[in-house]
C-alpha positions in Angstrom: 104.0 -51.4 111.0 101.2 -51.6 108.9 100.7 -55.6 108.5 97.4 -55.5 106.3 96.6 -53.3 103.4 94.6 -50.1 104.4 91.3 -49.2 103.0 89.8 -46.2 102.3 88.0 -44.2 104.7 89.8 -44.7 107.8 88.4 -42.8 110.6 84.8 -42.8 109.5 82.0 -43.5 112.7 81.2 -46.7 112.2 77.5 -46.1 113.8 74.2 -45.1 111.6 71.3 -46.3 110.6 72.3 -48.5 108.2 74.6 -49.9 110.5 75.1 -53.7 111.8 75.6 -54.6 115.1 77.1 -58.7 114.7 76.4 -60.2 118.1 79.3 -60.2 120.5 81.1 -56.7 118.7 81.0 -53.8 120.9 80.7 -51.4 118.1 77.7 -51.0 115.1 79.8 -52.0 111.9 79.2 -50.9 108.2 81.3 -51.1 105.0 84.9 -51.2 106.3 85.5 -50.6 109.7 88.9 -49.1 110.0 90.6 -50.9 113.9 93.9 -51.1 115.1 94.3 -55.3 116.5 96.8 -56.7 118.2 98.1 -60.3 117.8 100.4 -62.2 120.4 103.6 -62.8 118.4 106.8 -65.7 119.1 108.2 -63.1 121.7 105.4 -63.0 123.3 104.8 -59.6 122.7 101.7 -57.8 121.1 102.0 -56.8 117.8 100.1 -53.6 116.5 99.0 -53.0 113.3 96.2 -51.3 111.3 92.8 -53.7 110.3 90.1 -53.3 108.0 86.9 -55.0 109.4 84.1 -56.0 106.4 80.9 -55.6 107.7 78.9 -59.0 107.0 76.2 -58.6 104.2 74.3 -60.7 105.6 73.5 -61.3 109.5 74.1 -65.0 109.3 77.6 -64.1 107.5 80.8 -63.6 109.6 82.9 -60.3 109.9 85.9 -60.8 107.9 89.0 -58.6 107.3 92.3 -59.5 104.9 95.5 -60.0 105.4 98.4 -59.1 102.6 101.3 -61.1 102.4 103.3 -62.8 105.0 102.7 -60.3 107.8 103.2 -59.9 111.2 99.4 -60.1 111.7 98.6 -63.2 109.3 102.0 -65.0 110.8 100.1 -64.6 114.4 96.8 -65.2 113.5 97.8 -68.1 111.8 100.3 -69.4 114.9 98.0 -68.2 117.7 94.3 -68.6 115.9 93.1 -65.2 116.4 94.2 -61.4 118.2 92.3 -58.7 119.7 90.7 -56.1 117.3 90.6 -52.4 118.8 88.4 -49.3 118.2 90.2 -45.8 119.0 89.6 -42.2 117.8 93.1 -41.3 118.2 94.6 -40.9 115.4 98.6 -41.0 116.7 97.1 -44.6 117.5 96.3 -45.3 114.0 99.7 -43.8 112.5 102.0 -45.9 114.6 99.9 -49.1 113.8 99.8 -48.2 110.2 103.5 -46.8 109.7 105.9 -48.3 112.4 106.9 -51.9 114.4 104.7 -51.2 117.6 104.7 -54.0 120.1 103.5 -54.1 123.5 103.4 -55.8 126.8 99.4 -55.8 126.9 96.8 -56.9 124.6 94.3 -53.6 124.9 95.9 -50.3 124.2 95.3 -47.5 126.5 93.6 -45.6 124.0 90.6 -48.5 122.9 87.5 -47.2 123.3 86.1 -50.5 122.7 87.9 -53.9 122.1 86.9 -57.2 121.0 88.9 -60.6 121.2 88.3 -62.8 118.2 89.0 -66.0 116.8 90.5 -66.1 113.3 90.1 -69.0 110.9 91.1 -68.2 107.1 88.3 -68.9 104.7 89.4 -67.6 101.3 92.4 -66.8 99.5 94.0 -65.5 96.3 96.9 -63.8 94.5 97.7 -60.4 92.8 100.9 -60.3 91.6 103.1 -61.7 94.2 100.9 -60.7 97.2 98.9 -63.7 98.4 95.7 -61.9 100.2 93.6 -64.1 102.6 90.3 -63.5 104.4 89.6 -64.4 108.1 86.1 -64.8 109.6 86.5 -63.1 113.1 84.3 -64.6 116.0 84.1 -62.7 119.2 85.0 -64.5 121.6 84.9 -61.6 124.8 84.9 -58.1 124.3 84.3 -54.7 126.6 83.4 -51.0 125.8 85.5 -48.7 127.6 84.3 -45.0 127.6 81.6 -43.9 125.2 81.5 -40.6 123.0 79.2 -38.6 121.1 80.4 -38.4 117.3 82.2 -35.5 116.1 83.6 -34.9 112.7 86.9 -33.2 112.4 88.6 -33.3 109.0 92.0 -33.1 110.5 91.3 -36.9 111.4 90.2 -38.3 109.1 92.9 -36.7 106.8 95.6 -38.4 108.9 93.8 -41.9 108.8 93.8 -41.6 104.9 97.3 -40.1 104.6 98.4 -43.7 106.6 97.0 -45.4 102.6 99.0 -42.8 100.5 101.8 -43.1 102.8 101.9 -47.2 103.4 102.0 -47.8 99.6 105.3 -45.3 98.8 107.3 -48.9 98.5 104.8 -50.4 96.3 106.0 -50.8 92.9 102.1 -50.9 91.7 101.6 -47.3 92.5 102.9 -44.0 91.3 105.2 -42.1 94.0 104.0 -39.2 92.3 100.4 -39.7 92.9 100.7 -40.7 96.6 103.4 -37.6 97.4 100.4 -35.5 95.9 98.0 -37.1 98.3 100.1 -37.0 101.1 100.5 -33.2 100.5 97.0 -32.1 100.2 96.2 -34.5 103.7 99.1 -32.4 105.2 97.2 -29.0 104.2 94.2 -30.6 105.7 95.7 -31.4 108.3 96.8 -27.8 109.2 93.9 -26.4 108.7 91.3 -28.7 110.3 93.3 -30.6 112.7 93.9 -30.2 116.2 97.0 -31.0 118.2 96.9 -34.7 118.0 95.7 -34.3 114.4 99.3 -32.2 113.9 101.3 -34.6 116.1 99.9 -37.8 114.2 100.9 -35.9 111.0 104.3 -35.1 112.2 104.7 -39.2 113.4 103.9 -39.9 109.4 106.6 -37.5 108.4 109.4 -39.0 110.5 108.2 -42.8 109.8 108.0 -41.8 106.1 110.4 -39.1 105.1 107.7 -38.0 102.4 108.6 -34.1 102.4 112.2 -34.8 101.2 111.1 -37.2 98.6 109.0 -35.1 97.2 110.6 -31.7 97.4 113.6 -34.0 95.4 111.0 -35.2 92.9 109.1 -31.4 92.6 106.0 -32.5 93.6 105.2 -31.2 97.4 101.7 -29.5 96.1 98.0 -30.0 97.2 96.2 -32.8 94.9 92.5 -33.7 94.7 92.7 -36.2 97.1 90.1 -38.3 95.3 90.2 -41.8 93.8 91.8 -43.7 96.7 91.6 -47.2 96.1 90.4 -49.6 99.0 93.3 -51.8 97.8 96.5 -52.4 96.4 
């Protein structure tokens, strides 16, 4: 399930000339990164969840992403010091990260393109609301690049990468369930469009984790929406 607050523009390549490649990432990095990690919880399985990674402004400064709350991913980076932070282009990958309890036998999924073990050590923390957020500096520690690709944009994507914001924040008091179910509409009419078949089976994998379309064909607001104005946040 998603463990960490998801930012905006999930699914966007990561590579580009105004790029930053921190030594020891397999991947170019710039404003936030959207990766799936896993972190090694009490049952010794792997925990999956969506991660945000912060570019570093500066090349001496570390890669950072935040945790909100007491999460599955701050409860094992805390415990076991650090996880494995993934890099896919599938977006059923992202979905069940973002939406769902996924754990695993093996650290790498099967769909990484690229991977990266890292160290975690919290360096900053504060509070909104109830929600304590923290920020962990991630230091590579091994990583490997599995198969490489040449960039395509489909909008199908990264419609189903944003829909995983609208639809993680439903149970979140600070938003408007009106707002999100209009979101999640429009991604859906995206989605048909522009997406393909994994594009249409991620979609459908939001639909049963979330139960979005009866929520809002009871509230009346199943419609297309602007789709701007997500916040990186809660």
């Amino acid at each position: 399930m998603t463990d960490d607050a998801p930012d905006v523009g999930r699914g966007g390549a990561a590579d580009g000339a105004d790029a930053v490649a921190p030594d020891g990432w397999p991947v170019a990095l710039r404003g936030v990164t959207e990766s799936v990690v896993t972190t090694l919880g009490p049952n010794d399985r792997w925990n999956v969840a969506a991660l945000g990674i912060h570019a570093p402004a500066d090349p001496g400064d570390p890669v950072t992403a935040r945790t909100y709350g007491r999460t599955r991913t701050w409860r094992n980076f805390t415990e076991r010091g650090g996880g494995v932070v993934q890099f896919t282009t599938d977006p059923r990958t992202f979905v069940d990260a973002a939406l769902t309890v996924r754990e695993v036998d093996d650290p790498v999924l099967e769909t990484a393109d690229a991977w990266v073990e890292v160290a975690a050590e919290e360096i900053g923390s504060e509070t909104e609301g109830d929600t304590t957020i923290r920020t962990w500096a991630l230091d590579p520690v091994e990583s490997a690049v599995r198969r490489e690709r040449v960039p395509t944009i489909n909008r199908g994507f990264g419609a189903v990468v944003d829909a995983t914001v609208a639809a993680s924040r439903l149970d979140v008091p600070a938003f408007d369930t009106a707002d999100l179910l209009g979101r999640l509409a429009y991604f859906a009419d995206v989605v048909d469009r522009c997406g393909g078949p994994a594009e249409r089976e991620a979609f459908a994998r939001i639909d049963e984790a979330t139960g979005w379309r009866a929520l809002a064909a009871a509230e009346g607001t199943e419609r297309g929406g602007d789709g701007d104005d997500v916040d990186d946040e809660p």
